[in-house]
C-alpha positions as CSV (number, residue, x, y, z in Angstrom):
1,X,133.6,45.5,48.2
2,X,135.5,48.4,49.9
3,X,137.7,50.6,48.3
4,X,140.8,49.0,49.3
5,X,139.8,45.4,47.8
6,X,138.4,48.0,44.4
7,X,142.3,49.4,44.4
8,X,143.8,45.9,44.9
9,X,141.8,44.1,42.5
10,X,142.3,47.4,39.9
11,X,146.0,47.1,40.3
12,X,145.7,43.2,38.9
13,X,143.4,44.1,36.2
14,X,145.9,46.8,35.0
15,X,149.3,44.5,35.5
16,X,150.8,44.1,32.7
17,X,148.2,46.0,30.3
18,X,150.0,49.5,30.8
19,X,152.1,49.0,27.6
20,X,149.3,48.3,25.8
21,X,147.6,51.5,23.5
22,X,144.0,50.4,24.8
23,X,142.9,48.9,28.0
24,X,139.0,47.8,28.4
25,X,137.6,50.0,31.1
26,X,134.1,48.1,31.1
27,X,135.1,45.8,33.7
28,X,136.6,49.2,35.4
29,X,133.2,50.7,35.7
30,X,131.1,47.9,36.7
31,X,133.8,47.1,39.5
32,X,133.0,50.5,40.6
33,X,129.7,50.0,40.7
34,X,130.6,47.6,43.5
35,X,131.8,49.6,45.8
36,X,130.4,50.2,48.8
37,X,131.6,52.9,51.2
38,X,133.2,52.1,54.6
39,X,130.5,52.9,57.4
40,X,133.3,53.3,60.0
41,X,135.0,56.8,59.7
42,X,137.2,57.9,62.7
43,X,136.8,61.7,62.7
44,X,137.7,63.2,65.8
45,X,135.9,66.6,66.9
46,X,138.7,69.3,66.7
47,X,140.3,70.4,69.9
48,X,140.3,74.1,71.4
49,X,144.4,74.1,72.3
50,X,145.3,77.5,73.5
51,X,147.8,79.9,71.8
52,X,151.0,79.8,73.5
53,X,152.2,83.3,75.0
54,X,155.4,84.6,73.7
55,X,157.0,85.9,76.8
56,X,160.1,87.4,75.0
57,X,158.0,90.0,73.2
58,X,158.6,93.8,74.6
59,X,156.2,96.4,74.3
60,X,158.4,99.2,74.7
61,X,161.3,97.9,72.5
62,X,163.3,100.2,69.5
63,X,163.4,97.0,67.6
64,X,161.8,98.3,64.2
65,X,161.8,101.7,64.1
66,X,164.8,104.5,63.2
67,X,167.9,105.0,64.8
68,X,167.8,108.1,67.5
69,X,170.1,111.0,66.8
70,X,171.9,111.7,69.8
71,X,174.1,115.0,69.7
């Protein structure tokens, strides 16, 4: 059983038992038990992308700093 069949047949277990003050969790644990995990995982290796270059950025800009006094 694969997690996907655990969560469907979980979610007709619980229907119509939320209302009630106690639900039996045996059958929820030895459902569990079940489960197998899924061999096939698709993980891709992460890429090197490069860091785009802000061409807009001055060096020798005032931006930031104090107002000049001229006189």
């Amino acid at each position: 059983m694969t997690y996907k069949e655990f969560y469907i047949w979980l979610e007709g277990y619980l229907y119509g038992k939320l209302e009630n003050e106690h639900i039996d969790i045996v059958p929820i644990v030895e459902k569990m038990g079940q489960v197998k995990e899924d061999k096939v995982v698709n993980i891709q290796k992460p890429m090197n992308i490069p860091i785009p270059v802000n061409p807009f950025k001055f060096e020798d800009d005032d931006l930031g700093k104090p107002p000049k006094i001229v006189m």
